[in-house]
PDB file as gemmi writes it, atoms N, CA and C in Angstrom:
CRYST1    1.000    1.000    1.000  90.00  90.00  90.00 P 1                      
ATOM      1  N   UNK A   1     -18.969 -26.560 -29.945  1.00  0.00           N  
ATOM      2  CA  UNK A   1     -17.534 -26.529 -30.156  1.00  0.00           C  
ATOM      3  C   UNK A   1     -16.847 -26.842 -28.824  1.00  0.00           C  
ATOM      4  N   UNK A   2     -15.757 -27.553 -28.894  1.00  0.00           N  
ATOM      5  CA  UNK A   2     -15.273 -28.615 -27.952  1.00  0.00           C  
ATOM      6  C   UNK A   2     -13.730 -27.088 -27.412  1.00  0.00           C  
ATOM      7  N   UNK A   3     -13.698 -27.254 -26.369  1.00  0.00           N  
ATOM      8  CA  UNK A   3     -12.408 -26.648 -26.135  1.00  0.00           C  
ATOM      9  C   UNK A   3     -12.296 -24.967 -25.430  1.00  0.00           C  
ATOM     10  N   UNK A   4     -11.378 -24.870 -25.036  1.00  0.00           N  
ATOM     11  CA  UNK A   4     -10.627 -23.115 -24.362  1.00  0.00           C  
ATOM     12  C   UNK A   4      -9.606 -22.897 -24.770  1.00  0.00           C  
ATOM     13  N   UNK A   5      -9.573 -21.242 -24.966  1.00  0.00           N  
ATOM     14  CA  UNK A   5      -8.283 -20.629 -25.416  1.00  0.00           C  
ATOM     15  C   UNK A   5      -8.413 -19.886 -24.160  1.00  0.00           C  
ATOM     16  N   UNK A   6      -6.908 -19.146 -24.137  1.00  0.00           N  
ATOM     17  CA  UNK A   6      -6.546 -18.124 -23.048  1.00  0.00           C  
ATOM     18  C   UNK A   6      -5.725 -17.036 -24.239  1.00  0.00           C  
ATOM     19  N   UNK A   7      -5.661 -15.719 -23.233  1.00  0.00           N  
ATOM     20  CA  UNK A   7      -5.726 -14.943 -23.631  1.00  0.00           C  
ATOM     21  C   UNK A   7      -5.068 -14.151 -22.763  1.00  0.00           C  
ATOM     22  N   UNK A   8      -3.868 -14.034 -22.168  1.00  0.00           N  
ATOM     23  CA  UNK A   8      -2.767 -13.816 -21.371  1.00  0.00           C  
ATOM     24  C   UNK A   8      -1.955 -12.025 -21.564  1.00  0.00           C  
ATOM     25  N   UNK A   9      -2.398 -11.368 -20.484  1.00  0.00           N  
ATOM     26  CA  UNK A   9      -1.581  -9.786 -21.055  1.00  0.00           C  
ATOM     27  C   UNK A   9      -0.535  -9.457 -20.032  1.00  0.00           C  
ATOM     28  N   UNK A  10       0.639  -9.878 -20.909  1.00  0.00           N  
ATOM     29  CA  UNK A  10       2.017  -9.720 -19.781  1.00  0.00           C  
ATOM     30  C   UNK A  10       2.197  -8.438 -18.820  1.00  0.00           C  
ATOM     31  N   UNK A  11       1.596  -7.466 -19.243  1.00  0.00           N  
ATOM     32  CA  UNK A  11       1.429  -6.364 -18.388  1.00  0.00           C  
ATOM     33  C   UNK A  11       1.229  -6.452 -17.188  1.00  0.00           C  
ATOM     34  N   UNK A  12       0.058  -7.402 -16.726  1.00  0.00           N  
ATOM     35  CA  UNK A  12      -0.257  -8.015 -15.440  1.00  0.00           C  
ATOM     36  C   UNK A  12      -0.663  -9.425 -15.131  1.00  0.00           C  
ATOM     37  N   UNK A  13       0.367 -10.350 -16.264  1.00  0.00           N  
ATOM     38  CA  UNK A  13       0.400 -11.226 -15.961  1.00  0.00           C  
ATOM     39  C   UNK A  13      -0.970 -12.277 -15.753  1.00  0.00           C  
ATOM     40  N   UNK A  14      -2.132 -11.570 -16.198  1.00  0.00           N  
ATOM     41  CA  UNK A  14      -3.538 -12.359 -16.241  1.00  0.00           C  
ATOM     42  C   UNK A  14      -3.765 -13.267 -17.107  1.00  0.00           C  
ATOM     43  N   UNK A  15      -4.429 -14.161 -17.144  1.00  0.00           N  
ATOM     44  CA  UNK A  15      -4.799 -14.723 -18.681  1.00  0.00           C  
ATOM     45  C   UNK A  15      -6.648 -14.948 -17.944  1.00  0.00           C  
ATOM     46  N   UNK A  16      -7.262 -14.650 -19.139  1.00  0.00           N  
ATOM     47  CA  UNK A  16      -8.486 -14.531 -19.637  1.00  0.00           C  
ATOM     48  C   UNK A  16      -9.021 -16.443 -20.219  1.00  0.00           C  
ATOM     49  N   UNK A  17      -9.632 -17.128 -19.848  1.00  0.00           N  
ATOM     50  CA  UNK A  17      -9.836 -18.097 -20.283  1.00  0.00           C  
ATOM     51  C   UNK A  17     -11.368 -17.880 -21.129  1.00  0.00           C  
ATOM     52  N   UNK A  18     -11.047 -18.861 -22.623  1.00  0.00           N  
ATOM     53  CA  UNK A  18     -12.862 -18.430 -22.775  1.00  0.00           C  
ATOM     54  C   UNK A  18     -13.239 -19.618 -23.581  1.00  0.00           C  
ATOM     55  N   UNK A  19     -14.389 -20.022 -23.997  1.00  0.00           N  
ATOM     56  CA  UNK A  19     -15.029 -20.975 -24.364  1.00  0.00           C  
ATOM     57  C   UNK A  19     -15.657 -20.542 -25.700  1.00  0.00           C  
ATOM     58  N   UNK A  20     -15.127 -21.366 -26.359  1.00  0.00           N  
ATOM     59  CA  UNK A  20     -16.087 -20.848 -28.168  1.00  0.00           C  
ATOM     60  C   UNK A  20     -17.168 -21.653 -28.324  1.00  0.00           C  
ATOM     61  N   UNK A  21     -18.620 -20.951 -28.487  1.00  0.00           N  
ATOM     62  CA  UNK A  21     -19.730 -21.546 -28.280  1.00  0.00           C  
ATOM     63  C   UNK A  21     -20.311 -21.947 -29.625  1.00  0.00           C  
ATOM     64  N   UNK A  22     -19.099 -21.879 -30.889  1.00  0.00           N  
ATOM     65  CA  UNK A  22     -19.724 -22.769 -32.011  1.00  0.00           C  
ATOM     66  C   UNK A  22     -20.989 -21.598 -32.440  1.00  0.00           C  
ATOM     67  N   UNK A  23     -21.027 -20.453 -32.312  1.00  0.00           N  
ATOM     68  CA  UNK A  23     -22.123 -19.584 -32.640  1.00  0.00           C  
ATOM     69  C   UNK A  23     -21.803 -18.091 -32.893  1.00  0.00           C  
ATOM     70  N   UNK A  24     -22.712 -16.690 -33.711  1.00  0.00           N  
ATOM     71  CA  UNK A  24     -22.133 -15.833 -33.822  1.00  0.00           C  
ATOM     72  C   UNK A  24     -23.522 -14.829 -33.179  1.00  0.00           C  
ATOM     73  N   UNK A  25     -23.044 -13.865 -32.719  1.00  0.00           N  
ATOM     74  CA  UNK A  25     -23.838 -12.896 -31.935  1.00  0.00           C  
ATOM     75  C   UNK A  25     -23.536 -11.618 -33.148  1.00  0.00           C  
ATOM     76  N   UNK A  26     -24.487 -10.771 -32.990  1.00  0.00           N  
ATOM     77  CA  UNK A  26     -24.937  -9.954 -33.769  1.00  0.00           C  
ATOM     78  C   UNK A  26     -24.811  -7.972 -32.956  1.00  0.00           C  
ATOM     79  N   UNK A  27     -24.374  -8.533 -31.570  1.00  0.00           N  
ATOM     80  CA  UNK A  27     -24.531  -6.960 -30.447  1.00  0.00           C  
ATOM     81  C   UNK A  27     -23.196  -6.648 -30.046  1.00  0.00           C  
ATOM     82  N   UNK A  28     -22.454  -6.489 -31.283  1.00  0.00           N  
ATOM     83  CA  UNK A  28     -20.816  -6.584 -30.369  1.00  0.00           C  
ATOM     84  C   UNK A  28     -20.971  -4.379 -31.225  1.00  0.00           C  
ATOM     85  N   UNK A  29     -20.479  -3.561 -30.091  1.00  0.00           N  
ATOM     86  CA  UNK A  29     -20.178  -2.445 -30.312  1.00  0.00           C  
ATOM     87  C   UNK A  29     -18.873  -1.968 -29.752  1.00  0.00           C  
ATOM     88  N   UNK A  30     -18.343  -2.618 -29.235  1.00  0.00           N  
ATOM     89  CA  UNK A  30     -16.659  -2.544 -29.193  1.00  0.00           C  
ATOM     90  C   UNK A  30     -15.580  -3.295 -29.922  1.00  0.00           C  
ATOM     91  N   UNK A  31     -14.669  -2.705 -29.818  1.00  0.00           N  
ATOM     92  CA  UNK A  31     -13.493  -3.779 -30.050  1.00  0.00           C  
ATOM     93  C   UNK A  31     -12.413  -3.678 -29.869  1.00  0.00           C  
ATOM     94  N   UNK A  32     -11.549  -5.121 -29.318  1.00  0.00           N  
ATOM     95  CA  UNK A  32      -9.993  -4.774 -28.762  1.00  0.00           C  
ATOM     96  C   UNK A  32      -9.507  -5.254 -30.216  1.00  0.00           C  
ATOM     97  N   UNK A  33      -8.440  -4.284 -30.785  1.00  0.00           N  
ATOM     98  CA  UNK A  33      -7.466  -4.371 -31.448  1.00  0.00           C  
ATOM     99  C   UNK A  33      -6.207  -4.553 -30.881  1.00  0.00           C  
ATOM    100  N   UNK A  34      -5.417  -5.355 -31.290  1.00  0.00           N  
ATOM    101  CA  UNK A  34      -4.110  -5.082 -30.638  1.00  0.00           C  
ATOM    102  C   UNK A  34      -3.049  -5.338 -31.567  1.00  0.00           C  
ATOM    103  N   UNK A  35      -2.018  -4.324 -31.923  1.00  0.00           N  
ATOM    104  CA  UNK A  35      -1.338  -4.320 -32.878  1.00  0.00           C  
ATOM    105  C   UNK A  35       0.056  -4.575 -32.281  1.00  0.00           C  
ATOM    106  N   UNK A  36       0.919  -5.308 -32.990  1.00  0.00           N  
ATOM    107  CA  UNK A  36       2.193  -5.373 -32.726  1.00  0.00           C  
ATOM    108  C   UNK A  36       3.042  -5.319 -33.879  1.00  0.00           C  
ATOM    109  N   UNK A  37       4.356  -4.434 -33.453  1.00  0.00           N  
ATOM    110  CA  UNK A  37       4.916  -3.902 -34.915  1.00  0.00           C  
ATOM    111  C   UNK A  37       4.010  -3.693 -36.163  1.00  0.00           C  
ATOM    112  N   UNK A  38       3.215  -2.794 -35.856  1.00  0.00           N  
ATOM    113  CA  UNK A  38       2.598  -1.825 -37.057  1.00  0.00           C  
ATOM    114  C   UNK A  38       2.021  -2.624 -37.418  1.00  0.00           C  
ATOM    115  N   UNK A  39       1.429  -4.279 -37.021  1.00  0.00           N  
ATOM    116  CA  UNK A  39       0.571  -5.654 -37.492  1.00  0.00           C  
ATOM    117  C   UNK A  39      -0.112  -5.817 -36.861  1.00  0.00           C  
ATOM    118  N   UNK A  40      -2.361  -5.807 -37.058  1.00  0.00           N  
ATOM    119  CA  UNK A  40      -2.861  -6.312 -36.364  1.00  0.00           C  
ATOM    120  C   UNK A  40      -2.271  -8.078 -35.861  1.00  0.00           C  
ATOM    121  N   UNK A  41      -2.532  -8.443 -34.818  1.00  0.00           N  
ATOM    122  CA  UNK A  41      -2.243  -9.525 -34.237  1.00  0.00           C  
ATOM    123  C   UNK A  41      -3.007  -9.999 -33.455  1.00  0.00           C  
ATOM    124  N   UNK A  42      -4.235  -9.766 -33.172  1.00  0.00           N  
ATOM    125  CA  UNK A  42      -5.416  -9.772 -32.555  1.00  0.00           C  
ATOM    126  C   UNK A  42      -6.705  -9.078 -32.475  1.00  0.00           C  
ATOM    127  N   UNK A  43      -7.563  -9.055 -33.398  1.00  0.00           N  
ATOM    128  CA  UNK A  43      -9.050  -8.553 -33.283  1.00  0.00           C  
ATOM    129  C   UNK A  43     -10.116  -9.409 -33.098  1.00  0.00           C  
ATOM    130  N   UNK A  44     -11.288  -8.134 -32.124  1.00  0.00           N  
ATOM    131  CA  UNK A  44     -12.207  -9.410 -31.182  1.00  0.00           C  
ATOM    132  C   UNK A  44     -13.448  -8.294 -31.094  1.00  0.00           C  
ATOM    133  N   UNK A  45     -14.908  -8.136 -31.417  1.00  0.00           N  
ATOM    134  CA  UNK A  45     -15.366  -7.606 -31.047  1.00  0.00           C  
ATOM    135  C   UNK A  45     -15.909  -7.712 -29.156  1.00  0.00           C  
ATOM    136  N   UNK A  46     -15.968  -7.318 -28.613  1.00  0.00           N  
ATOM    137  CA  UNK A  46     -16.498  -7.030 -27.054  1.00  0.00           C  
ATOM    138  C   UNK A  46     -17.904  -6.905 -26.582  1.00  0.00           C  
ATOM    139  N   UNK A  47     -18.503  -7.874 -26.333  1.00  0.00           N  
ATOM    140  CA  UNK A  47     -19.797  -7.435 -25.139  1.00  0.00           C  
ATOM    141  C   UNK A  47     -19.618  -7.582 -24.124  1.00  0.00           C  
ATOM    142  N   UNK A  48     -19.664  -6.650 -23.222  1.00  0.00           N  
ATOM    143  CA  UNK A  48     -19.446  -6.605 -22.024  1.00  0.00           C  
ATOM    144  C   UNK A  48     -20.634  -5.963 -20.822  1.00  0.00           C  
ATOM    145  N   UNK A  49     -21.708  -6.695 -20.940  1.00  0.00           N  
ATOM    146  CA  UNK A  49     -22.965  -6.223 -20.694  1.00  0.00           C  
ATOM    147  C   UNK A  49     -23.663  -7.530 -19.217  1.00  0.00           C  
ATOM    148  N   UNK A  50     -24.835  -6.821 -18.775  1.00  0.00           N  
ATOM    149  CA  UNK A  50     -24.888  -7.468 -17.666  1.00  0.00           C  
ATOM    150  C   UNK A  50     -25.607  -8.760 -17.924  1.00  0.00           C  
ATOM    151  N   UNK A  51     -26.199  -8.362 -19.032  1.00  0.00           N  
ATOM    152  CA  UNK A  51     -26.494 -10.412 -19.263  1.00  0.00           C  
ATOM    153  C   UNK A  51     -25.837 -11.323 -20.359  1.00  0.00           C  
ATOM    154  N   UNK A  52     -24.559 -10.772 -20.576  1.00  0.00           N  
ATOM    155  CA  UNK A  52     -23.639 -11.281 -21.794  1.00  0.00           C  
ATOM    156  C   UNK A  52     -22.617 -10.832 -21.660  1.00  0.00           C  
ATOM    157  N   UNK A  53     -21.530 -11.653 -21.632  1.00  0.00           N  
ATOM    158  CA  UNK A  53     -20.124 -11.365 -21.789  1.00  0.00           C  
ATOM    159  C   UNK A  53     -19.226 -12.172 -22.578  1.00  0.00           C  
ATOM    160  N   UNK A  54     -18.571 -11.588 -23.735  1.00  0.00           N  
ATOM    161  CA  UNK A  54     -17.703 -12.278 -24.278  1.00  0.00           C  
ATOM    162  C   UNK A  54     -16.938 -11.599 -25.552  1.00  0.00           C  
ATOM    163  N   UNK A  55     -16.487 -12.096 -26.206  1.00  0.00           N  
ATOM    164  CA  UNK A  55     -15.447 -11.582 -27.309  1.00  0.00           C  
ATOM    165  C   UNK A  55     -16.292 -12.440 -28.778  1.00  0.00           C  
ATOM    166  N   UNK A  56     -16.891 -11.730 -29.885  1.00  0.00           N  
ATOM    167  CA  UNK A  56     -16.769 -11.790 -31.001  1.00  0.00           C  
ATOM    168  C   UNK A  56     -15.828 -12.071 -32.112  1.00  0.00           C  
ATOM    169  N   UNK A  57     -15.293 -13.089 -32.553  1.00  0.00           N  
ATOM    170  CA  UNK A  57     -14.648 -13.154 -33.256  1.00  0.00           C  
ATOM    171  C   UNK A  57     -14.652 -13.926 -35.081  1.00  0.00           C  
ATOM    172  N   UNK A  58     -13.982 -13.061 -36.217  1.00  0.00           N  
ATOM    173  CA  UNK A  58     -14.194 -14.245 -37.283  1.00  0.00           C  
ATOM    174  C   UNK A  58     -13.278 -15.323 -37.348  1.00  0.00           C  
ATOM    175  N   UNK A  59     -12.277 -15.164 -36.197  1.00  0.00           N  
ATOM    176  CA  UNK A  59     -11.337 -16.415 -36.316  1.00  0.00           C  
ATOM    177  C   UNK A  59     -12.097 -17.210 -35.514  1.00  0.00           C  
ATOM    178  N   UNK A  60     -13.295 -17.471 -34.155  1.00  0.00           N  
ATOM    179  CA  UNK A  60     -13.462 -18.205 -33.112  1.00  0.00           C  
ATOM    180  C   UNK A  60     -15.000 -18.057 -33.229  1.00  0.00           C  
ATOM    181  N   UNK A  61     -15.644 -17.051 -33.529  1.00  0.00           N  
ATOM    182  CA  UNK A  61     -17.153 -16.686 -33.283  1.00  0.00           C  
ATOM    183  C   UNK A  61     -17.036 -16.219 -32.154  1.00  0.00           C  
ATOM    184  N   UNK A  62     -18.287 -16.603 -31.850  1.00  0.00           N  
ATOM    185  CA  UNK A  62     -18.632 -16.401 -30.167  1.00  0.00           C  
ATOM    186  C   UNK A  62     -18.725 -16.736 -28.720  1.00  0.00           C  
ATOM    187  N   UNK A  63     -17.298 -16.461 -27.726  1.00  0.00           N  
ATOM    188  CA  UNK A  63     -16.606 -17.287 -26.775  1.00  0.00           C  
ATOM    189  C   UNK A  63     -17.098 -16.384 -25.788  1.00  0.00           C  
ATOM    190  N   UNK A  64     -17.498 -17.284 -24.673  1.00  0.00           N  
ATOM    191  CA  UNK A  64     -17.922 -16.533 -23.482  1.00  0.00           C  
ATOM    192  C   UNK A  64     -16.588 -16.994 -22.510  1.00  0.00           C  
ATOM    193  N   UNK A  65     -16.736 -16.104 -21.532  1.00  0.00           N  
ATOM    194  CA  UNK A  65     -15.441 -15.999 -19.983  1.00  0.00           C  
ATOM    195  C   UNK A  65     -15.870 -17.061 -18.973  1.00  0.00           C  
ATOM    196  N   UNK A  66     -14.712 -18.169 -19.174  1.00  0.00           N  
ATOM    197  CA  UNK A  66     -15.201 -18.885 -18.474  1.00  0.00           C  
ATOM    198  C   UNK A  66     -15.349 -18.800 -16.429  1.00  0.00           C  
ATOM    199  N   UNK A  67     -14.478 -17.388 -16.252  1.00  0.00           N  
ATOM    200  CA  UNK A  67     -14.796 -16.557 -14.962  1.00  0.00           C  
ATOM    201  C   UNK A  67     -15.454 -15.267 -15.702  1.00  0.00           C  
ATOM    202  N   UNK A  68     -16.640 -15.134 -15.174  1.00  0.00           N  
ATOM    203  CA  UNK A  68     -16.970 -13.605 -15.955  1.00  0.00           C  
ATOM    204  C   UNK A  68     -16.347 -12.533 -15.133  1.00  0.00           C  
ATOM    205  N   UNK A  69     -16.610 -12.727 -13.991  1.00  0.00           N  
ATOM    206  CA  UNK A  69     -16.139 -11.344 -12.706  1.00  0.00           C  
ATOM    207  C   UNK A  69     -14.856 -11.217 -12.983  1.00  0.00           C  
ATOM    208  N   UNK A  70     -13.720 -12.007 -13.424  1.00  0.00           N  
ATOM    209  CA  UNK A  70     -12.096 -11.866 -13.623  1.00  0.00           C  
ATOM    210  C   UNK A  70     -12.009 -10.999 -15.182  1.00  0.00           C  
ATOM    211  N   UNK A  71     -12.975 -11.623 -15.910  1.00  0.00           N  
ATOM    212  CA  UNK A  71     -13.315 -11.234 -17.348  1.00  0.00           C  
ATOM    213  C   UNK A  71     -13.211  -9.354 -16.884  1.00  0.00           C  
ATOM    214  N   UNK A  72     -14.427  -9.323 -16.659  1.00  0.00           N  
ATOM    215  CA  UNK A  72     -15.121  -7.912 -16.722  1.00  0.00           C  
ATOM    216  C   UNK A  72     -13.812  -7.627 -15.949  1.00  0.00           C  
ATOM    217  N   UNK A  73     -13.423  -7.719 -14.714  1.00  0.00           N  
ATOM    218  CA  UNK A  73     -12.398  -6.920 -13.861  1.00  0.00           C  
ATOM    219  C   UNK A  73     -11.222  -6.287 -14.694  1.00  0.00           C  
ATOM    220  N   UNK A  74     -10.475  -7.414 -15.462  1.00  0.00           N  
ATOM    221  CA  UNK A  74      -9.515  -7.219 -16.484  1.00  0.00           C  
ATOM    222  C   UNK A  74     -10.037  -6.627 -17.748  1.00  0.00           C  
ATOM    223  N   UNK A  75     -10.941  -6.810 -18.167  1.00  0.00           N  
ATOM    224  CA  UNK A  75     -11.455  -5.739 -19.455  1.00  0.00           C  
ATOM    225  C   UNK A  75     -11.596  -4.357 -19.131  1.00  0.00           C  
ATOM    226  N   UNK A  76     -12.066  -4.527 -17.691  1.00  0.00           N  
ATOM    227  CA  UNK A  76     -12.594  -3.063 -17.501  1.00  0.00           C  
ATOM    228  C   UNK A  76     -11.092  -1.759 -16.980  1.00  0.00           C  
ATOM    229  N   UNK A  77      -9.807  -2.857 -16.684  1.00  0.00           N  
ATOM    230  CA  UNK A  77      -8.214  -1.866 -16.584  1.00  0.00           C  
ATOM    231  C   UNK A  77      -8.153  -1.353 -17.796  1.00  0.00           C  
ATOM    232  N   UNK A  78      -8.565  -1.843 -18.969  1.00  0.00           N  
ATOM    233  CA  UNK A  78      -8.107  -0.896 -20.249  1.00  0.00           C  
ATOM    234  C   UNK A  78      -9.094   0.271 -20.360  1.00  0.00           C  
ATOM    235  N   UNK A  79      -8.074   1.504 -20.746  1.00  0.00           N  
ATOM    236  CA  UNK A  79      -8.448   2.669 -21.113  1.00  0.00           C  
ATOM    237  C   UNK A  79      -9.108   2.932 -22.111  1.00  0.00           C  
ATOM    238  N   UNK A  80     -10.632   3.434 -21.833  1.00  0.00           N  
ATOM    239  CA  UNK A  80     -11.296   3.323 -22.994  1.00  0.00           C  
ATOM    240  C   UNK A  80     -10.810   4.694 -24.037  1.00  0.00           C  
ATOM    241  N   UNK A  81     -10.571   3.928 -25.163  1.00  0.00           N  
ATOM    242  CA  UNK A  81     -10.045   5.360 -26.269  1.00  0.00           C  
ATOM    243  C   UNK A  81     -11.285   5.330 -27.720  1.00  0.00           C  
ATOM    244  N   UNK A  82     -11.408   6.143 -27.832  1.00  0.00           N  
ATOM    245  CA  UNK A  82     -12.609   6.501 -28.824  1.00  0.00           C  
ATOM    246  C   UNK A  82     -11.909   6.488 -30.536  1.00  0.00           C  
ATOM    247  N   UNK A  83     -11.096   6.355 -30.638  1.00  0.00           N  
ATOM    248  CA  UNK A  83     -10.287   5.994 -31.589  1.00  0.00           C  
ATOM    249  C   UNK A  83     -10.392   4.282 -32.233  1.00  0.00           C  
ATOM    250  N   UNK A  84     -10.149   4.169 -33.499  1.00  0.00           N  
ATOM    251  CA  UNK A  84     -10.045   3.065 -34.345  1.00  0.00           C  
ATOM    252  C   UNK A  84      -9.132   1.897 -33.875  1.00  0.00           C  
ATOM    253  N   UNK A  85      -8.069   2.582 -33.370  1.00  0.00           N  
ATOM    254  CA  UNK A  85      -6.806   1.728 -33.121  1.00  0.00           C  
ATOM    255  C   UNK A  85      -5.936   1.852 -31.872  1.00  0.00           C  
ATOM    256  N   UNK A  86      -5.684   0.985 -31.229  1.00  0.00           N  
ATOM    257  CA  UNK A  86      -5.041   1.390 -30.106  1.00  0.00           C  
ATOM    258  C   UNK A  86      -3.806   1.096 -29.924  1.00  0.00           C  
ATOM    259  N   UNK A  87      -2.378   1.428 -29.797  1.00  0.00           N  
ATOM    260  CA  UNK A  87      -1.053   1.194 -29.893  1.00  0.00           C  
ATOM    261  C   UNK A  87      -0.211   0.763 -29.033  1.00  0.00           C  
ATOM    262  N   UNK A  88       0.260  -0.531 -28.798  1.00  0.00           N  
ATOM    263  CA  UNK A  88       1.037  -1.097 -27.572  1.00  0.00           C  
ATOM    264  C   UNK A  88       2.128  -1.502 -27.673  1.00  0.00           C  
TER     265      UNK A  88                                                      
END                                                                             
């Protein structure tokens, strides 16, 4: 699969670049939800592991960071919450 999306969080102004590898991974045990006005608007499962990094998705499959160290740095500011849903 040809192409990059970004993935930009005005909070700090980052954007996340990633590459959809046309494939689906099977080890995703996280996930960023992000809801706006009471509407998911973004779900992605998360690996964030030392020989794999990337976001799971059924809209994209499986996109790796095309900086991983910026990846992980910025994944790793969010507060991990043990909860279903997280509210922004």
């Amino acid at each position: 699969m040809e192409g990059k999306f970004r993935i930009c969080f005005e909070t700090n102004a980052e954007c996340l670049e990633l590459k959809p590898r046309g494939s689906d991974i099977a080890t995703v045990t996280s996930s960023l939800i992000v809801v706006h006005n009471g509407e998911i608007v973004f779900d992605t499962g998360i690996v964030l592991d030392q020989d794999m990094m990337g976001f799971q998705s059924q809209d994209f499959g499986w996109a790796e960071p095309v900086e991983e160290e910026k990846f992980a740095a910025t994944l790793k500011e969010f507060r991990r919450v043990r909860s279903p849903l997280v509210f922004i």
